[in-house]
C-alpha positions in Angstrom: 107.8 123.6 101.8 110.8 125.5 100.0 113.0 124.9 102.9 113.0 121.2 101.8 113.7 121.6 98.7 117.8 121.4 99.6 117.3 118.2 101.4 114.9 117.0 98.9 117.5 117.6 96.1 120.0 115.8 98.2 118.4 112.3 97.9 117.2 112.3 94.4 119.8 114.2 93.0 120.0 116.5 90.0 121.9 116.2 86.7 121.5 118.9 85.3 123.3 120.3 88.2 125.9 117.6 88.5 124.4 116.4 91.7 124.5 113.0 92.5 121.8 111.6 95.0 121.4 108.7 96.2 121.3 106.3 93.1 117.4 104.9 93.0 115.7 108.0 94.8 113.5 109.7 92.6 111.4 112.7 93.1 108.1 110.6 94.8 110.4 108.3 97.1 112.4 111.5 98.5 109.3 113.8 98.7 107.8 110.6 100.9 111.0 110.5 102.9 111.7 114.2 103.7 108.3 114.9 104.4 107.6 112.3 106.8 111.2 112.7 108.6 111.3 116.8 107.7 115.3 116.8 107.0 118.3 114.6 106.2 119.1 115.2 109.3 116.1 113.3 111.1 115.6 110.9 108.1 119.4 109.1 108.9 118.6 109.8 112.6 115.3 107.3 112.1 116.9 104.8 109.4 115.6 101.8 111.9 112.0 103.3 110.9 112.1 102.8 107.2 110.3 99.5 106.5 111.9 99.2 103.2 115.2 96.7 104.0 116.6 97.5 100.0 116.2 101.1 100.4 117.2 101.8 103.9 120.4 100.1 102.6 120.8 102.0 99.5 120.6 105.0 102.2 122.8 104.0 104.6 125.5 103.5 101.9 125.1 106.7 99.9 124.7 108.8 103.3 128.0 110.4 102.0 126.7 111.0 98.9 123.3 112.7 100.1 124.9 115.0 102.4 127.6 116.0 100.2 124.7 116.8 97.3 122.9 118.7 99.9 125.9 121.2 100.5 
């Protein structure tokens, strides 16, 4: 949905744009993760949910980063 699109460009990021991301979350891994948990919001709400140990990790330490890109 094109609501998403803001949250989705907070966890992978964009360049181009000088937005950073969360380092190692590409376009398939955050289209995955917004559109099972529907915002960045919800998504660090439900980290306990992510099976993934690496990459709830990488999330949890680059929240910052994610939010901030999302502004």
């Amino acid at each position: 949905d094109p609501e998403k699109i803001i949250d989705l460009l907070g966890l992978m990021g964009d360049s181009s744009d000088n937005v950073p991301g969360v380092p190692g979350i590409g376009i398939k891994t955050a289209a995955e993760l917004i559109n099972k948990y529907k915002n960045l919001d919800n998504l660090f709400k439900m980290m306990k949910e992510i099976p993934q140990k690496k990459r709830r990790e990488t999330l949890l330490e680059n929240k910052s980063k994610a939010i901030l890109s999302k502004r």
